[in-house]
C-alpha positions in Angstrom: 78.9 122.6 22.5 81.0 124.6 20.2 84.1 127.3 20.3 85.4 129.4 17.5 89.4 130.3 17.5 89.9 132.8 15.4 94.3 131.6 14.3 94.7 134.1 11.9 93.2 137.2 10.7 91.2 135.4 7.8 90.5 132.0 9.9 88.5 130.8 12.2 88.7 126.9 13.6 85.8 125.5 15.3 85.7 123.2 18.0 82.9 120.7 18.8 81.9 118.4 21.3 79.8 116.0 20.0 77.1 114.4 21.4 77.4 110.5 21.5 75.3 108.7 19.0 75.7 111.8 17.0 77.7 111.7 13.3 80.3 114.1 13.5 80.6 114.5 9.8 77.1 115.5 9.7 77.5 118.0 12.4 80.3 119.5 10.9 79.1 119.7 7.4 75.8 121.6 8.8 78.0 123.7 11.3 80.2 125.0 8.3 77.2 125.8 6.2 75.4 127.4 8.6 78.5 129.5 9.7 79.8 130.1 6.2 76.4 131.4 5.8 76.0 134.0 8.6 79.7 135.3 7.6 78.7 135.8 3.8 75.9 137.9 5.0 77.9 139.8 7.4 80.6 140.8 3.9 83.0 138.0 5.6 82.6 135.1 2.9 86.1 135.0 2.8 86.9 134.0 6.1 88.3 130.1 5.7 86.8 127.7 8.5 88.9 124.8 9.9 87.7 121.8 12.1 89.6 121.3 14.6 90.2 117.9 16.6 90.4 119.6 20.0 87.4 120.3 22.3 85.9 123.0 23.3 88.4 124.2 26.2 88.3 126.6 29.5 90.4 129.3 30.0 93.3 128.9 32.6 90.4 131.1 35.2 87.9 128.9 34.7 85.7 130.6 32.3 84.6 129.4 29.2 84.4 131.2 26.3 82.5 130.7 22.9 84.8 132.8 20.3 88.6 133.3 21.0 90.2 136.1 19.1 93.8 136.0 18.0 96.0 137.5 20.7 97.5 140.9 19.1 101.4 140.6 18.6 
């Protein structure tokens, strides 16, 4: 399971849950090429990705969402 914060205007951190028995360096590494792939093809190679340490989390309603954008100040 994954979810994507965007903290800034030029970065995105990425939460995982990891399934046990699973390496989470491996995971990562693949999830950051894979994603740093899709944005270079979509003109946003210069988008910085961050792992995070938190899991993927519910919103205060319940829901759950995949992507987060940064809250407008």
């Amino acid at each position: 399971m994954f979810q994507i914060v965007q903290t800034a205007p030029g970065t995105l951190r990425v939460r995982l849950r990891i399934a046990g028995g699973t390496d989470p360096d491996h995971v990562w590494r693949t999830v950051f090429a894979d994603l740093a792939q899709l944005l270079k093809e979509h003109g946003a190679g210069d988008v910085t990705l961050e792992r995070s340490d938190e899991a993927p989390q519910q919103e205060p309603g319940g829901k759950f969402r995949r992507v987060i954008p940064r809250a407008k100040p």
